[in-house]
N, C-alpha and C positions, 0 to 999 in steps of 0.2 A: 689628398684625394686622388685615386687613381684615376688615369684617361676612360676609361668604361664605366664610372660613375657617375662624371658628368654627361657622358652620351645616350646610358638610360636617363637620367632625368631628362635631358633636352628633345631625347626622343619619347616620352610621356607626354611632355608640354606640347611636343608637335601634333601629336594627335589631338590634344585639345582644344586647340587652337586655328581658327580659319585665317588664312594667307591673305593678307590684302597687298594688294599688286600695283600700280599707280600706272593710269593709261594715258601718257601726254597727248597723242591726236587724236582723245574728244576732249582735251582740255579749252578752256573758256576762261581770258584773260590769265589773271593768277591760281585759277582752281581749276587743278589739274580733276580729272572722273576717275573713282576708282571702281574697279570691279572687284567683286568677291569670286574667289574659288575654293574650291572643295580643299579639302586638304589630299593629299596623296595618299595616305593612309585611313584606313577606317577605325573610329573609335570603337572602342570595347564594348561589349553588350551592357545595356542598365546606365550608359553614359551619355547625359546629357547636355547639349552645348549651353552654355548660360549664355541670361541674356545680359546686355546692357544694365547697369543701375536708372537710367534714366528711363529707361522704358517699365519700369516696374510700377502698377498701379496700388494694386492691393495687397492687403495684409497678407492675403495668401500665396500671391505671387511671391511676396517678399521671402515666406516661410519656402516655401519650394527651391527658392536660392538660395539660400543657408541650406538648405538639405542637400542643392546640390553640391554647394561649396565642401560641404563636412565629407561627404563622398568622395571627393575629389579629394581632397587632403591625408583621408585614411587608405585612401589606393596608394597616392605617391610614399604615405608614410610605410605601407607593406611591402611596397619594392624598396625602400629604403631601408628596413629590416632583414628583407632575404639579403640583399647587398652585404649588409655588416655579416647578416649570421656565415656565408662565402668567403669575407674577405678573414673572419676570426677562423674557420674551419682550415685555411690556407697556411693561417701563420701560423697554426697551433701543428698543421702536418710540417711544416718547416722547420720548427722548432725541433719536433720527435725525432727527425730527420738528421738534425745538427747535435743533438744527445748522445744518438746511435753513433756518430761519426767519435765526438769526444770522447764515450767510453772505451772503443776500439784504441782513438788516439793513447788514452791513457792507462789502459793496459800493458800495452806495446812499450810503455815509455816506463813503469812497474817491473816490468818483464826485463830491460833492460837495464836497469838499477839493480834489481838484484845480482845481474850477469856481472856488471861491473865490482858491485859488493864482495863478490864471491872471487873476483880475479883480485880485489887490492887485500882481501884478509890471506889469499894464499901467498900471495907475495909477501908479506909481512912474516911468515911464518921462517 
């Protein structure tokens, strides 16, 4: 997996995801207070933060989480598609690339066998 693969994905995630930060001087005995902040990025349009499982009451709440989860999943899955169809269109120029080099190579190397064929039958003569 290339380094750019994983930095889009972890910068997907980061946009969907709120930063929880850990504030030790309003901590109280063992429990430390955390604050929320924004993320530094803003989410995409039609993108909604999910909540918690445990906050979730009703049926319909529950259905709106599965819709957002399925959204979410078919985003990451379409930048994961442009990815592949980039990383195939690269190898495939690389490849035409290394073809054009071999045919040359092996022409040259044709060109030269016969040069050679041609010096050992006149010799023989």
């Amino acid at each position: 997996m290339l380094s750019s693969d994983r930095g889009t994905v972890e910068s997907c995630v980061q946009k969907l995801i709120m930063a929880v930060t850990g504030d030790e001087t309003a901590a109280t005995a063992d429990m430390p207070a955390y604050q929320l902040r924004t993320p530094t990025t803003t989410l995409p349009q039609g993108v909604v933060m999910a909540a918690s499982p445990g906050t979730l009451h009703s049926p319909q709440q529950m259905a709106e989480e599965a819709t957002r989860k399925r959204e979410l999943r078919l985003m990451k899955n379409r930048e994961a598609a442009k990815e592949c169809r980039r990383r195939k269109k690269e190898y495939i120029q690389c490849l035409e690339s290394r073809v054009a080099v071999l045919e040359v190579q092996n022409k040259k190397l044709i060109e030269e066998l016969e040069t050679l064929k041609h010096i050992s039958s006149s010799k023989t003569d």
